[in-house]
Backbone bond lengths (Angstrom), bond angles and torsions (degrees), N, CA, C in turn:
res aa  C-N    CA-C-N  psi(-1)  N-CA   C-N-CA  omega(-1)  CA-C   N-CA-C  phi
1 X - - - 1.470 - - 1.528 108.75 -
2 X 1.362 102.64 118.83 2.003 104.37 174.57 1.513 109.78 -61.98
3 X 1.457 97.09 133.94 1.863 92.53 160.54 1.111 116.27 -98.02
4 X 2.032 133.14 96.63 1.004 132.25 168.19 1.322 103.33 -94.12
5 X 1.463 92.18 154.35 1.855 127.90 169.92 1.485 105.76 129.64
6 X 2.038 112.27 -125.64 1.751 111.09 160.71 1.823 101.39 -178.06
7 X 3.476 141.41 -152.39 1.573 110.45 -107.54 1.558 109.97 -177.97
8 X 2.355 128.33 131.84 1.294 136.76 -172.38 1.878 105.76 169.34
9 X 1.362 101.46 151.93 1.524 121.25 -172.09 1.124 109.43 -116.04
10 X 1.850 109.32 113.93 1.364 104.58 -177.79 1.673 92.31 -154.76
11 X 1.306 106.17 59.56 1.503 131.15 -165.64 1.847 99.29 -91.31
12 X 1.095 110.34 142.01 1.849 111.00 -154.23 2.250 82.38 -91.17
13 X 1.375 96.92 132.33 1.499 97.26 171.84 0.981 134.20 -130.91
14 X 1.686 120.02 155.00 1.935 99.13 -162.54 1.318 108.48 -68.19
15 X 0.931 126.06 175.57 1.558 146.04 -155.98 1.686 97.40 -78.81
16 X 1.898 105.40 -48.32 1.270 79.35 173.30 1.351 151.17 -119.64
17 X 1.617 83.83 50.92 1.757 114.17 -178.64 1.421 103.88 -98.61
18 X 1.191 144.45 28.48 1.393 137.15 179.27 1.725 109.19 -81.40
19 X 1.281 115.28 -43.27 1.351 119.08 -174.25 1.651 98.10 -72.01
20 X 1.561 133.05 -52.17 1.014 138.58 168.76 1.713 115.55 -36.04
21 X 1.395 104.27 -62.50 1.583 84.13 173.85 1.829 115.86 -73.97
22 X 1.097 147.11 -10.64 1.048 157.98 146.92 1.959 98.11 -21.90
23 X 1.380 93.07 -44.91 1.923 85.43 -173.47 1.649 100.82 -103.48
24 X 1.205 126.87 60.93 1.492 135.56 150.29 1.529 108.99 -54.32
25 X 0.923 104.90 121.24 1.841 104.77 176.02 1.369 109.74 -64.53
26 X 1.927 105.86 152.48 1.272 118.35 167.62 1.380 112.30 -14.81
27 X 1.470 136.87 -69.81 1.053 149.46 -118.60 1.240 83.48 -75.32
28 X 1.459 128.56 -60.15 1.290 127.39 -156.99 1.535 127.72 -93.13
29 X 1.846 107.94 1.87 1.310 117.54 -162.75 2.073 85.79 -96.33
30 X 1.715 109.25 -17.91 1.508 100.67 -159.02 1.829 91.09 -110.93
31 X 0.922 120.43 -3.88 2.045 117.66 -172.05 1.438 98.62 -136.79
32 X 1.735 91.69 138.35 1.776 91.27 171.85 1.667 113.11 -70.52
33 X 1.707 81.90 -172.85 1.776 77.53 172.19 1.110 104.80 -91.23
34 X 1.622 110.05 170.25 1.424 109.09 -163.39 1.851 93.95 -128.48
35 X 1.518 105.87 12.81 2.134 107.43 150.82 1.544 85.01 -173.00
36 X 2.006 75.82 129.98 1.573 89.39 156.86 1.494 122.24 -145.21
37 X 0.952 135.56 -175.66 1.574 149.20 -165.97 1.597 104.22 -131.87
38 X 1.114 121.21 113.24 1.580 135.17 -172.81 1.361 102.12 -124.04
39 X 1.677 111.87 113.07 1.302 124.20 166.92 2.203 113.72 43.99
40 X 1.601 100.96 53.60 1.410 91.53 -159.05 1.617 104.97 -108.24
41 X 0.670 101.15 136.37 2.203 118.48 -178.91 1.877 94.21 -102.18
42 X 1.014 97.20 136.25 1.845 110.42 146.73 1.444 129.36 -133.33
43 X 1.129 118.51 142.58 1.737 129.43 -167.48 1.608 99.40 -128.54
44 X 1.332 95.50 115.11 1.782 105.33 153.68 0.750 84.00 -123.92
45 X 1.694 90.95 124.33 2.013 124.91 159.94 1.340 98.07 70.08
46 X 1.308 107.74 -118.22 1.415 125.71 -169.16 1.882 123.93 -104.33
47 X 1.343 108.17 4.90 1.391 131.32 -152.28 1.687 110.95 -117.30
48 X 1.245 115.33 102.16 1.816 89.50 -166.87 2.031 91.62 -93.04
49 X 1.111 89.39 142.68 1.716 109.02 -178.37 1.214 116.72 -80.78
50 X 1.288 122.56 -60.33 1.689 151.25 142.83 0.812 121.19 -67.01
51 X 1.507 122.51 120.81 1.696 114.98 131.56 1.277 131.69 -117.77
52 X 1.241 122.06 176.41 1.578 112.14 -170.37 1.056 115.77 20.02
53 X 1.501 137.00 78.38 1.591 114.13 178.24 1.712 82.96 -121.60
54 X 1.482 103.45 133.82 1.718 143.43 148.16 0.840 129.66 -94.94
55 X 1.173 125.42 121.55 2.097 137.58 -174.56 1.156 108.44 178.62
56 X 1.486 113.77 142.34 1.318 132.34 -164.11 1.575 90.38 -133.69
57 X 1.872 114.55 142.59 1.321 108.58 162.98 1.129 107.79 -136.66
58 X 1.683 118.21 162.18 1.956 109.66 -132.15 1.470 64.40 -133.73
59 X 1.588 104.95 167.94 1.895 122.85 163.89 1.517 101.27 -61.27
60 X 1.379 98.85 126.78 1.961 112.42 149.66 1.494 88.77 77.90
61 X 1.269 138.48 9.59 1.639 132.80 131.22 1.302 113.51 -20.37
62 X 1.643 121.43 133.04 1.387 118.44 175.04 1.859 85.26 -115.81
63 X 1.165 131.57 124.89 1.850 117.82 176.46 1.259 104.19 -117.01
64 X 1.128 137.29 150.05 1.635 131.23 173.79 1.465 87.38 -131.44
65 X 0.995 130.33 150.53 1.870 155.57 -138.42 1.271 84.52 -157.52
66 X 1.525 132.28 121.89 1.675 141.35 148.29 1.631 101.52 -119.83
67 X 1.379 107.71 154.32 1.290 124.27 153.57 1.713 114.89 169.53
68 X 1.071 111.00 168.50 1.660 97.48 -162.34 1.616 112.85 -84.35
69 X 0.849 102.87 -177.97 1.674 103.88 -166.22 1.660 113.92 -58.46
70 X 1.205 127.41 131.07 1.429 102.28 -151.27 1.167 150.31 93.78
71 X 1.182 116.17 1.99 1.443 139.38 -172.32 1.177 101.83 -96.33
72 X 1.360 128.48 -53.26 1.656 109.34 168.73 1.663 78.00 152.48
73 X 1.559 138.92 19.29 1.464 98.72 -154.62 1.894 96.74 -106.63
74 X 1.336 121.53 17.16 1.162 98.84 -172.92 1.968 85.87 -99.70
75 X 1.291 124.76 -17.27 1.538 121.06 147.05 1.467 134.05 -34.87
76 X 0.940 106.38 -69.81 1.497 122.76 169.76 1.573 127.82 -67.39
77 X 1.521 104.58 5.41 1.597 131.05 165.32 1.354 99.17 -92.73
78 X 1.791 118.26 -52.28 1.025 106.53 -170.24 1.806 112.83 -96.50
79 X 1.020 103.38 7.27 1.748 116.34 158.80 1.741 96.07 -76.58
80 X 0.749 129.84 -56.01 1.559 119.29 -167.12 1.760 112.55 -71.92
81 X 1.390 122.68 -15.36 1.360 124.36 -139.22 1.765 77.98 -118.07
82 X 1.368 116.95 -12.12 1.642 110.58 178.73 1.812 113.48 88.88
83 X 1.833 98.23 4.55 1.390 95.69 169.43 1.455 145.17 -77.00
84 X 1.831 98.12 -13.49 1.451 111.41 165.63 1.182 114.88 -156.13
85 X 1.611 118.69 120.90 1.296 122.83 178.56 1.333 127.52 -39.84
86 X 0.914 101.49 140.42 1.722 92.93 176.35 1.844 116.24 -91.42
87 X 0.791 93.97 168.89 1.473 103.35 -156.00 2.200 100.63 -83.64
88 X 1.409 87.24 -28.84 1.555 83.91 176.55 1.927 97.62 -163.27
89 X 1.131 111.43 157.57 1.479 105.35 -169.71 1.568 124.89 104.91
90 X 1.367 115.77 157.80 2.009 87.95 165.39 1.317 110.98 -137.44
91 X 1.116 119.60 172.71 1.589 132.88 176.94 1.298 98.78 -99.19
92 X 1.730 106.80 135.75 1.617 97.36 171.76 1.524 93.11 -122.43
93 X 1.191 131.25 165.23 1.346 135.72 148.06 1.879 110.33 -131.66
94 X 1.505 97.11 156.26 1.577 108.84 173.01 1.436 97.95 -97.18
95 X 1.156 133.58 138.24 1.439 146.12 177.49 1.391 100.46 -85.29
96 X 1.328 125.82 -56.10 1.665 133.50 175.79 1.567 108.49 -20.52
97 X 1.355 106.03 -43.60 1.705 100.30 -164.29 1.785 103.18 -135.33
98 X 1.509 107.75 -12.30 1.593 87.17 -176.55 1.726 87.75 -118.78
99 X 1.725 114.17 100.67 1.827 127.40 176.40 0.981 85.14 -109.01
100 X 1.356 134.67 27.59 1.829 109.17 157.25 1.644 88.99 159.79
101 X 1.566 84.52 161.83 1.991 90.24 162.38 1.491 101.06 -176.36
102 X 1.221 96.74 128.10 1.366 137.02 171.08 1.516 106.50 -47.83
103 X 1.653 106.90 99.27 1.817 99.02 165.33 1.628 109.71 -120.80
104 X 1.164 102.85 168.49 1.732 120.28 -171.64 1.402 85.41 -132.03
105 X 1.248 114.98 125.76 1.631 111.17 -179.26 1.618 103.26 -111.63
106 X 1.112 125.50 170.97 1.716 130.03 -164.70 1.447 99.69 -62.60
107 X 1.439 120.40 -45.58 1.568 108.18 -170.77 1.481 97.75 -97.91
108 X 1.413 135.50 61.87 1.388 140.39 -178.67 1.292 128.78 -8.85
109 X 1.323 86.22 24.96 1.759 96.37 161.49 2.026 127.84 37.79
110 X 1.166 87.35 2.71 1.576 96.43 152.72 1.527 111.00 -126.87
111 X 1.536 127.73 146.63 1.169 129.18 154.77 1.443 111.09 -70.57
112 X 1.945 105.07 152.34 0.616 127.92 177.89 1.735 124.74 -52.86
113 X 1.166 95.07 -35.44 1.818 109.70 -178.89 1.366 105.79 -96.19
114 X 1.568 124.48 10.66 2.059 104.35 -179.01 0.964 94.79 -66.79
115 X 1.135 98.97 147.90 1.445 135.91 -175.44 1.804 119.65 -84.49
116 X 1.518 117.25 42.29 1.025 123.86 173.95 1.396 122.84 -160.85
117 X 1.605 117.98 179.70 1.727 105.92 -131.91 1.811 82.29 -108.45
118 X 1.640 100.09 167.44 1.236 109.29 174.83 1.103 145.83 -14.99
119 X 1.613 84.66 -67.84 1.644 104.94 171.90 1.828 121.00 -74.54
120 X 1.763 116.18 -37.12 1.343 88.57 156.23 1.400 144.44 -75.25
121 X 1.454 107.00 -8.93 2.023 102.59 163.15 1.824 120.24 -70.49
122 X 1.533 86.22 -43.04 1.715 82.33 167.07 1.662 117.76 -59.34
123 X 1.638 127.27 -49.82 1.153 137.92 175.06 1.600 111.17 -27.13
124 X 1.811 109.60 -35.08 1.426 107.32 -157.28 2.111 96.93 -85.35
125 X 1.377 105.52 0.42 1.185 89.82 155.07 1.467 141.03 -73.59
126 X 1.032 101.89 -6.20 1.533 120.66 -166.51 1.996 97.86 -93.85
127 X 0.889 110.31 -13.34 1.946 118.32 -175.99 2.050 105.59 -49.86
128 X 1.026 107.66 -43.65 1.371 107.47 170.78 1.824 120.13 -67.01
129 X 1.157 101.08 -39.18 1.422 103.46 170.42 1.519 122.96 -46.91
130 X 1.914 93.89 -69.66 1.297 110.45 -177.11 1.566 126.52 -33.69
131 X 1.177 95.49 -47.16 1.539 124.86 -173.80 1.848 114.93 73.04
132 X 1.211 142.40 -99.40 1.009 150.97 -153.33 1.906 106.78 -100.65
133 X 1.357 96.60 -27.45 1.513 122.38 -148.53 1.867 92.13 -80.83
134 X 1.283 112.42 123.90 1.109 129.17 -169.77 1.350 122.21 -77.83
135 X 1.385 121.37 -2.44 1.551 148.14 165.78 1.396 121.74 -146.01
136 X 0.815 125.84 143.41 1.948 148.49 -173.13 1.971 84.04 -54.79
137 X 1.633 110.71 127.43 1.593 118.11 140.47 1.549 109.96 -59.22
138 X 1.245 97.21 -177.75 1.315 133.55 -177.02 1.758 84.96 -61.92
139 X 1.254 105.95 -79.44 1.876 108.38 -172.61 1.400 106.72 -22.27
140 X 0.992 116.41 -83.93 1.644 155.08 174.68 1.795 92.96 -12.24
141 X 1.361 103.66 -66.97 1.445 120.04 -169.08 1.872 105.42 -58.33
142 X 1.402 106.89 -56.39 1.364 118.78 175.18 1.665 116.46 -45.50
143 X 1.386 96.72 -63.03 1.870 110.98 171.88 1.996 107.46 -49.63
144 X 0.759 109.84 -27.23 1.811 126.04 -150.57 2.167 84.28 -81.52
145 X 1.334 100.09 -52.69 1.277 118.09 -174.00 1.581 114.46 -76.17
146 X 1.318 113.62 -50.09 1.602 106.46 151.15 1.027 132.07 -57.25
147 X 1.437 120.87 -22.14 1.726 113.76 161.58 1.385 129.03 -50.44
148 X 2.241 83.54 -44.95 1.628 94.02 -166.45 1.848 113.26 -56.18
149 X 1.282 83.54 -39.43 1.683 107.16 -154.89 1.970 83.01 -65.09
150 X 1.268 130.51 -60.03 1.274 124.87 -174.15 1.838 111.15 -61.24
151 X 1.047 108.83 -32.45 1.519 93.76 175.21 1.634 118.15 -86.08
152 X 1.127 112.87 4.78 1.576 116.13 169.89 1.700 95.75 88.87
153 X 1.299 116.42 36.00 2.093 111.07 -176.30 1.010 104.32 -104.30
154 X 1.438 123.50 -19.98 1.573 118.41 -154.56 1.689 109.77 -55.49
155 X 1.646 139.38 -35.24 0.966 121.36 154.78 1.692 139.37 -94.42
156 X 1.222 91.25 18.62 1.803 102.80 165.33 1.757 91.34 -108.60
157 X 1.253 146.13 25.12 1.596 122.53 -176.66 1.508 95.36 -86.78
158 X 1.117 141.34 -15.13 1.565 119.11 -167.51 1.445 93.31 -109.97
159 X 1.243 124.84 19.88 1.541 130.11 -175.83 1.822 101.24 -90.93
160 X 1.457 121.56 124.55 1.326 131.07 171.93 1.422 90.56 -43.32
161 X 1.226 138.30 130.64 1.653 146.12 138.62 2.211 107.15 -23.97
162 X 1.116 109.04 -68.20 1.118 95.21 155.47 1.557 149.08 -11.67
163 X 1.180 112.92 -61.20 1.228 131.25 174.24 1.553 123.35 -85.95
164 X 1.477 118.99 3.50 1.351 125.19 157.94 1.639 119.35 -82.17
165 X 1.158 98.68 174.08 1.742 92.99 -178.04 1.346 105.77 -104.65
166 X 1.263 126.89 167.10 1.234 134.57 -176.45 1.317 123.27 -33.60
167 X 1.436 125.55 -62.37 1.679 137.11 -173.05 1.998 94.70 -64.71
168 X 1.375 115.27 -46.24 1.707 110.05 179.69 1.071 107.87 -69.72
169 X 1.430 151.06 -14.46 1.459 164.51 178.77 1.046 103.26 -60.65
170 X 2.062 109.47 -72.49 1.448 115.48 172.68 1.166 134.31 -53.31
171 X 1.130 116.58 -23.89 1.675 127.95 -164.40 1.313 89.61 -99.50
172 X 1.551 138.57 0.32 1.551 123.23 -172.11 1.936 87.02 -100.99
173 X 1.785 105.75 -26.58 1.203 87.20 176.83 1.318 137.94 -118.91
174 X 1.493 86.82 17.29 1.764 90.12 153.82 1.630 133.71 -107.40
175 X 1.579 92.86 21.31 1.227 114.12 150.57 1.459 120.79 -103.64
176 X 0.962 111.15 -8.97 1.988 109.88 161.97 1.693 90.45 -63.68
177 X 1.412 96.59 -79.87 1.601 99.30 -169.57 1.366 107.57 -37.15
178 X 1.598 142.45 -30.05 1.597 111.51 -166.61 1.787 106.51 -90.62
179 X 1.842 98.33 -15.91 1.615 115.37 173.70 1.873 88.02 -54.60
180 X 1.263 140.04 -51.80 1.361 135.57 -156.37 1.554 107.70 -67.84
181 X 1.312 103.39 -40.46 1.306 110.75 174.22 1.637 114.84 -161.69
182 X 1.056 132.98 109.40 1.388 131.86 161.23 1.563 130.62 -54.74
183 X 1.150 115.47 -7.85 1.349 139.50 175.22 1.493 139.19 -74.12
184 X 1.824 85.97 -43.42 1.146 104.52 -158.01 1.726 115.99 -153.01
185 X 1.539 123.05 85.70 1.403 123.98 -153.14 1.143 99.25 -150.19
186 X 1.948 106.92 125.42 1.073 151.23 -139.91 1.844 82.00 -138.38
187 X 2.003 101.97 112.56 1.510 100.54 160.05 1.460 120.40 -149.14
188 X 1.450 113.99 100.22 1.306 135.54 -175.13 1.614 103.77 -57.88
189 X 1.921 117.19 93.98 1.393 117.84 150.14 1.711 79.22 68.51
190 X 1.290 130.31 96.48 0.762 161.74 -137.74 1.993 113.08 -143.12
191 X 1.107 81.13 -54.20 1.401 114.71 -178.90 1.625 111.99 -85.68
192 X 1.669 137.30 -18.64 0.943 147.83 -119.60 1.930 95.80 -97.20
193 X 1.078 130.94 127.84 2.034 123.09 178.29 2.024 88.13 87.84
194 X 0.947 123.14 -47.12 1.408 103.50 -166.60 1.334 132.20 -42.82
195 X 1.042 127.53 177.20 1.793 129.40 169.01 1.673 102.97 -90.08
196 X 1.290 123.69 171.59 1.361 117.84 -176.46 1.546 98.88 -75.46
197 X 1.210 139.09 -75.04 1.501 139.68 156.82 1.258 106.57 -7.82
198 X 1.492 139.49 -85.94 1.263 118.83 -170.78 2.020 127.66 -56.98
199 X 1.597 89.08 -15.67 1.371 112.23 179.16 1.556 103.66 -72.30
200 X 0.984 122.59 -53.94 1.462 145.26 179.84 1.377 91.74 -41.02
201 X 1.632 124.78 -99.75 1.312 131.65 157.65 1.806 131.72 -2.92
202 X 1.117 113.23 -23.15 1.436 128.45 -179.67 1.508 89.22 -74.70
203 X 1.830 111.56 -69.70 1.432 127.78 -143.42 1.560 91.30 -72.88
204 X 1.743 130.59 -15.13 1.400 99.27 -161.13 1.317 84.43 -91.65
205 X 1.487 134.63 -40.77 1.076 133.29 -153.94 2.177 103.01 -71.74
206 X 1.357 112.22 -27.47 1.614 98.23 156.99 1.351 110.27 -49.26
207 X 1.394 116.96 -69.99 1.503 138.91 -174.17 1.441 100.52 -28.06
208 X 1.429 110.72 -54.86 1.814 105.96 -169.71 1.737 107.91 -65.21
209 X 1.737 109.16 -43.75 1.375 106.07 -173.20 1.585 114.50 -43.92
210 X 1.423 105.66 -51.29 1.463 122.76 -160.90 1.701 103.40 -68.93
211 X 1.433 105.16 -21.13 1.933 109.29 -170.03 1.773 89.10 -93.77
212 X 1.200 121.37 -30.21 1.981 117.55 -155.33 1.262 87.00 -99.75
213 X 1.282 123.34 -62.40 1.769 119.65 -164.38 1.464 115.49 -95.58
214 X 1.451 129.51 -11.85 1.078 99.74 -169.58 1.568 114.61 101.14
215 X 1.063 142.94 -31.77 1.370 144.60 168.68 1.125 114.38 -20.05
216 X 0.921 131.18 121.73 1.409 136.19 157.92 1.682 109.53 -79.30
217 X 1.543 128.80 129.46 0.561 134.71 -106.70 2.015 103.87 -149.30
218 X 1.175 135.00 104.75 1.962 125.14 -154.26 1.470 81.29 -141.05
219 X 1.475 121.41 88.81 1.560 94.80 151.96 1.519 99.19 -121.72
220 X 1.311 85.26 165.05 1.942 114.79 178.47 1.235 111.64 -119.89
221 X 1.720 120.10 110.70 1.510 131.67 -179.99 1.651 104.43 -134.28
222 X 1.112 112.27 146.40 1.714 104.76 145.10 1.606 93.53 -134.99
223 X 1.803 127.23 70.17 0.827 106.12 138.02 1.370 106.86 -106.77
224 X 1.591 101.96 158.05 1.590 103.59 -179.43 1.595 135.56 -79.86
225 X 1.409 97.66 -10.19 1.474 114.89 164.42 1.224 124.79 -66.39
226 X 1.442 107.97 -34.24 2.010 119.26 175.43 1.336 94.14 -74.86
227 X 1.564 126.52 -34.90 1.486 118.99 -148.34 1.719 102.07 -75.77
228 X 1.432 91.01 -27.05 1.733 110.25 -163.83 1.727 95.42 -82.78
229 X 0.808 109.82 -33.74 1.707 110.90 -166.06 1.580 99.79 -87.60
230 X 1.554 140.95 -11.89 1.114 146.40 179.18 1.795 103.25 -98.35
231 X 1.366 127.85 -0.80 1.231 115.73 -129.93 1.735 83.00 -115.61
232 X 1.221 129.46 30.52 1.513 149.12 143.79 1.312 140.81 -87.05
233 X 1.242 103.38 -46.30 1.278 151.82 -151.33 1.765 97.63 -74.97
234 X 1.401 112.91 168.53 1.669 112.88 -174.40 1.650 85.10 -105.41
235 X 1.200 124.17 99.97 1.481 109.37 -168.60 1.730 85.31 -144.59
236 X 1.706 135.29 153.40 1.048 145.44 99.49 1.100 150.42 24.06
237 X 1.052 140.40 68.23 1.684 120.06 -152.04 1.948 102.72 -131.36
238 X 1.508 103.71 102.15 1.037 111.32 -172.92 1.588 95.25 -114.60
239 X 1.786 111.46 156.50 1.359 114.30 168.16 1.206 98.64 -145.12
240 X 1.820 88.33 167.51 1.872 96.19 -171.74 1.725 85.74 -129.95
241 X 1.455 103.72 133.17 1.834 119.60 166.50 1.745 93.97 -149.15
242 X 1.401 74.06 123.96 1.877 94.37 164.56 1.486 106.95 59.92
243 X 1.559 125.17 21.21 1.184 124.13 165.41 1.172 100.72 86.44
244 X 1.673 135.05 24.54 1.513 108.99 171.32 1.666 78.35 -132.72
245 X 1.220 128.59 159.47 1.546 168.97 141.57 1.157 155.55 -59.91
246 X 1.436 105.09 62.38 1.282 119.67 -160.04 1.891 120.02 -96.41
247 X 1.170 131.55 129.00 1.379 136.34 166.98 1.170 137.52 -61.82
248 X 1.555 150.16 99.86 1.254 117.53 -138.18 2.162 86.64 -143.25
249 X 1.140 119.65 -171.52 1.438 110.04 169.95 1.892 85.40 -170.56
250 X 1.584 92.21 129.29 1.396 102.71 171.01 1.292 129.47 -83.26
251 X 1.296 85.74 149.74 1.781 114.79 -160.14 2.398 103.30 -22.43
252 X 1.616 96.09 -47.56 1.049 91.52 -156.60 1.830 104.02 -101.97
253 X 1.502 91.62 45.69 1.787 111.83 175.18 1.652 101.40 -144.03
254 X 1.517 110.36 86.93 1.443 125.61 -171.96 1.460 96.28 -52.49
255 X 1.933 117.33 -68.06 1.313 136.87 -167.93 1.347 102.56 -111.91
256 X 1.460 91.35 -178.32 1.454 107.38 -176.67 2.020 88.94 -121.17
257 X 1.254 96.71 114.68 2.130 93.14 -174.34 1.527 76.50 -150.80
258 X 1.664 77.18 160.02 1.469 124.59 158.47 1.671 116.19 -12.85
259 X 1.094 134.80 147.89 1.269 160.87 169.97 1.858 94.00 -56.88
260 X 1.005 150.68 140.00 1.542 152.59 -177.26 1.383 118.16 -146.24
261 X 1.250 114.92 162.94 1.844 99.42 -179.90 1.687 98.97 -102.46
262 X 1.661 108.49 -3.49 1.135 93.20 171.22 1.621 126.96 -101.48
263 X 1.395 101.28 30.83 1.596 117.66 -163.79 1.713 86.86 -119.64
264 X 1.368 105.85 -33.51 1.981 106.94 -160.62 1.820 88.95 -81.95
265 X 1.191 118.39 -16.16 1.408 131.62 -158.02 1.716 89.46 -86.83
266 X 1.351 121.06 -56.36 1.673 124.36 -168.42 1.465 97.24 -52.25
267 X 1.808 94.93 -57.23 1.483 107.53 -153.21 1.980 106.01 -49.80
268 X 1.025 92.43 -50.82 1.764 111.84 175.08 1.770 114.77 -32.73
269 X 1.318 110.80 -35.05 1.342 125.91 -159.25 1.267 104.17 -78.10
């Protein structure tokens, strides 16, 4: 998915997150953001979804988005992703760094029964690349195969999608999405039908993208098991109630730092 249009953080925060955002990493104190949301409202029909919502997202951001069902946030995914104008406000994006981004949307956008194998649903991440060209290059083909091999598919790829179980399903398609973009991946409920174990497995394997590659990083959950298993971590923590947008960081996340072995050590426990 292209990110057209173009970016600042002015997200309302609890009182006693001030010192917390104070420790924003390098990354984001020296580069703008590269998408943001400026003063933005949305209206379906007669109903405004949003208001005022402000947020800026910086390179190698990990963000987790909670709020309860209804809150507006699979909107404000598609307010950011350029799927619906907003009614007042603008979307900015930097082109320099956000040429695409990889989303997994809540109803994962493949059925359960298509009728094709691993490797061609993942393959269809690669459709933006290709461009016009009616089969995968050499590149295309190479990248297609480093996905497999990094998401753990390489011996389920000739496997119908179908016939995997739930947690190999997901992981076949949030490797389409990182085939779309490695950069930049947006995943609405992610976690959503799973078992806690295969659920578990989803969140470490985000966790690894965002610690090994660099990913920048938008998911949206309110389950409390992801929330709890992130709740170490140098991660983001934005929520949406009643359409407004607030930033918050829990009690037992002083700063926002570095990746640690004594953080991978808690998390482990």
């Amino acid at each position: 998915m292209p990110c057209n249009n173009q970016s600042e953080i002015n997200v309302k925060e609890d009182a006693g997150a001030v010192n917390a955002l104070a420790s924003l990493s390098s990354v984001e104190k020296t580069t703008p953001p590269f998408l943001s949301l400026t003063d933005v409202s949305v209206r379906l029909g007669e109903r405004t979804i949003l208001s005022d919502i402000n947020v800026s997202l910086f390179a190698n951001d990990f963000i987790v988005l909670e709020g309860e069902n209804g809150a507006g946030k699979s909107t404000l995914v598609a307010t950011l992703l350029g799927l619906i104008a907003p009614e007042k406000g603008t979307r900015t994006v930097d082109e320099s760094h956000c040429n695409g981004i990889g989303f997994l949307s809540q109803s994962n956008s493949v059925p359960e029964d298509f009728p094709a194998s691993v490797r061609e649903v993942v393959a269809t991440g690669a459709l933006r690349r290709r461009g016009f060209k009616p089969w995968l290059g050499k590149k295309e083909r190479d990248l297609l195969e480093h996905v497999l091999t990094r998401f753990n598919l390489v011996d389920l790829k000739d496997r119908s999608l179908r016939t995997l179980s739930g947690g190999q399903r997901r992981r076949a398609l949030i490797a389409r999405a990182y085939l779309a973009s490695s950069r930049f991946m947006v995943l609405d409920e992610p976690t959503a039908g799973l078992d806690r174990l295969s659920a578990q497995h989803v969140v470490d394997l985000l966790v690894d993208l965002h610690k090994t590659e660099k990913t920048t990083i938008f998911l949206i959950t309110h389950d409390s098991d992801v929330l709890n298993r992130l709740k170490h971590l140098p991660v983001r923590w934005l929520r949406l109630e009643k359409g407004t947008l607030t930033e918050r960081h829990p009690i037992n996340q002083c700063q926002r730092c570095p990746y640690s072995q004594d953080q991978e050590g808690r998390d482990a426990q």
